[in-house]
C-alpha positions in Angstrom: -30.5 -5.2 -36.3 -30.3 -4.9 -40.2 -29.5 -7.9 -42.0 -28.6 -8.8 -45.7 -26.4 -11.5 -47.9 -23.2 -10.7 -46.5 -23.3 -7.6 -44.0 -25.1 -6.6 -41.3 -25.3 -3.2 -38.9 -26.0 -4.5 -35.1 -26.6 -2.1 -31.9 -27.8 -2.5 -28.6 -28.2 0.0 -26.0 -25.7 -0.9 -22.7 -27.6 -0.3 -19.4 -26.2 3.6 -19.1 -27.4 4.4 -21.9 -24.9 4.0 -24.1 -25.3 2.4 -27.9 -23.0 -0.1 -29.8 -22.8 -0.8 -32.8 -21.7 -3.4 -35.1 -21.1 -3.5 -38.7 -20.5 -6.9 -39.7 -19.3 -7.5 -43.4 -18.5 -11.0 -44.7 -15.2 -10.4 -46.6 -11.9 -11.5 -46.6 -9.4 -10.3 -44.1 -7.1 -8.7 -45.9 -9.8 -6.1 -47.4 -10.3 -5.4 -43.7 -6.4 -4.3 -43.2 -5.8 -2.6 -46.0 -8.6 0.1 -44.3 -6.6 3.1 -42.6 -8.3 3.7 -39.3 -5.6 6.6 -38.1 -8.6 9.0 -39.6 -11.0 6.8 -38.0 -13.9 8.8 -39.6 -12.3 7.9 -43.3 -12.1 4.4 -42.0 -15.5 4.1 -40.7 -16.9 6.3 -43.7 -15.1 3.1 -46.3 -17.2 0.6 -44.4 -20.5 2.2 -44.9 -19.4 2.5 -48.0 -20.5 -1.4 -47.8 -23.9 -0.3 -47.1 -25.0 1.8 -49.8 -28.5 2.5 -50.3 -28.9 1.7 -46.9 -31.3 4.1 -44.8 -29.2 7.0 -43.3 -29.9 6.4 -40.1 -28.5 3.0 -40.6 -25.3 4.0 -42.1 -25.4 6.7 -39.4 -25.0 4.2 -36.8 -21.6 3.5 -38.6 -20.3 6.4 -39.3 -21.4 8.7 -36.2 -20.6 6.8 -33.0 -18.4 8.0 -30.3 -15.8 5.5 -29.8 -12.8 4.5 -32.0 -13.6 1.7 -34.1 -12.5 -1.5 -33.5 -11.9 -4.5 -36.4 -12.7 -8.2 -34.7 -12.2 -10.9 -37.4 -14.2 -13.8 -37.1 -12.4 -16.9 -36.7 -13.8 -20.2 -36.1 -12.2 -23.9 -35.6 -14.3 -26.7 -37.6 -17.2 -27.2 -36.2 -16.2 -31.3 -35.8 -12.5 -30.1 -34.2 -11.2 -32.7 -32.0 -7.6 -32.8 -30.8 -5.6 -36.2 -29.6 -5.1 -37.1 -26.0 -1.4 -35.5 -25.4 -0.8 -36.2 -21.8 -0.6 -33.8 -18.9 -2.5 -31.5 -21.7 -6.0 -30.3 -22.2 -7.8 -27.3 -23.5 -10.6 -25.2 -22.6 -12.8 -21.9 -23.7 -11.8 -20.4 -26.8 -8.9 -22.5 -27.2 -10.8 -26.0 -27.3 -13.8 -24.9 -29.3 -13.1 -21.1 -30.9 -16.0 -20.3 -33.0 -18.6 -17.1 -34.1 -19.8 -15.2 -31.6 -23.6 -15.9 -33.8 -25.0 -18.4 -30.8 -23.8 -16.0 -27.6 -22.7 -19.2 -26.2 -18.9 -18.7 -25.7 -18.5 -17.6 -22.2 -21.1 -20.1 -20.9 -19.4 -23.0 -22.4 -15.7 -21.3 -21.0 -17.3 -21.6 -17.7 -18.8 -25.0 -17.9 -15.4 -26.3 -19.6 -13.8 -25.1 -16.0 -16.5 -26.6 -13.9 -16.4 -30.1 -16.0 -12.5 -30.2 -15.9 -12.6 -29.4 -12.4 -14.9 -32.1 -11.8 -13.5 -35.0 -13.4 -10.3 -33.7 -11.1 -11.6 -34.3 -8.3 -13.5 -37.3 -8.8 -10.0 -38.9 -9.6 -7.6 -37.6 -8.2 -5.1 -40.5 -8.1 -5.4 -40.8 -11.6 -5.0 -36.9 -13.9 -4.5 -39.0 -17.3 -7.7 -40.5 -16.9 -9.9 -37.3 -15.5 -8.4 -35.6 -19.0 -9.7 -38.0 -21.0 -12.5 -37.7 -19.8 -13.2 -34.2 -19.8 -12.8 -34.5 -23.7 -14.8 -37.0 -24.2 -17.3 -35.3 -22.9 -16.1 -31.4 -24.1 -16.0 -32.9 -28.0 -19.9 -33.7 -28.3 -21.1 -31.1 -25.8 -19.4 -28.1 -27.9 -19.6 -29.7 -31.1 -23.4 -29.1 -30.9 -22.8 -25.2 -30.0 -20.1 -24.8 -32.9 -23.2 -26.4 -35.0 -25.6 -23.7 -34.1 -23.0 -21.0 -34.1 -21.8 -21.7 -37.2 -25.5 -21.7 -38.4 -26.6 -18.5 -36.9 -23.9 -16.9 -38.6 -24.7 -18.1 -42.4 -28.6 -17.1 -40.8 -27.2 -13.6 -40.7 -24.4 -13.0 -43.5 -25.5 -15.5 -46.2 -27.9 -15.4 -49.3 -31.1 -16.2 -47.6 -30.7 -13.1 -45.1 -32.8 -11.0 -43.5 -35.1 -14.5 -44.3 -33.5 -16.6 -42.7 -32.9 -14.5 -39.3 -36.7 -13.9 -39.6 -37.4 -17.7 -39.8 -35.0 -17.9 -37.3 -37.1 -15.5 -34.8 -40.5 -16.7 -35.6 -39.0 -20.2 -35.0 -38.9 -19.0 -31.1 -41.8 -16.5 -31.0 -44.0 -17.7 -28.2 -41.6 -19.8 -26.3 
């Protein structure tokens, strides 16, 4: 990973050998749709256009991979997002707590949103309305806490204080 205020380039090598990369650029969405990918070697060459007096072999990353590229807008709900109690309704994964993918923490909390919502199910069955409101009471703390760190990581890696801050970051967990 190469990290500075506002962009970032991000690989890792998949099992079979194959490496991905991520260029990550902190700008508005528009600027990211008015870039023609049907050349998708112009298209990658205007994003490491981002990257300038970057190390080749940096920008390389960017501009000489295999696969099509493929633009993923961040989005993110407030981190304090909370929803009222509509009955017969609820929300989990993405759709209760979207937010940066900066803390890897996503799927795990999908999965733990099913296992808590199917709990409170069955520990009341006679009585849906109240299982719900449980689930969110719980759900609103519990991801409120990874939105927090997500939202954190992220300004770690695109804002002024980067690479610093992802180093402080690291060194925060060396020896753990």
């Amino acid at each position: 990973m190469a990290v500075a205020p506002g962009k970032a380039i991000l690989a890792h090598r998949y099992a079979n050998g194959m490496l991905h990369t991520y260029a990550a650029l902190n700008k508005p969405e528009d600027w990211a749709n008015s870039i023609d990918f049907t050349d998708p070697k112009a298209g990658l060459a205007r994003i490491a256009e981002q990257f300038e007096g970057w190390a080749s072999h940096l920008t390389a990353l960017i501009t000489e991979g295999e696969a099509d590229p493929v633009l993923r807008p961040i989005y993110a709900l407030p981190v304090e997002h909370q929803w009222r109690r509509v009955p017969g309704v609820t929300l989990l994964g993405d759709a209760a707590h979207l937010m940066s993918p900066f803390a890897g923490e996503a799927a795990n909390l999908a999965l733990y949103d099913g296992y808590e919502l199917a709990s409170v199910l069955i520990s009341t069955p006679d009585d849906v309305e109240a299982a719900l409101a449980l689930y969110e009471m719980n759900l609103f703390p519990r991801s409120m806490k990874v939105a927090e760190e997500t939202a954190q990581n992220l300004s770690r890696f695109l804002g002024d204080n980067a690479p610093h801050s992802v180093v402080a970051l690291f060194s925060k967990h060396r020896g753990k």
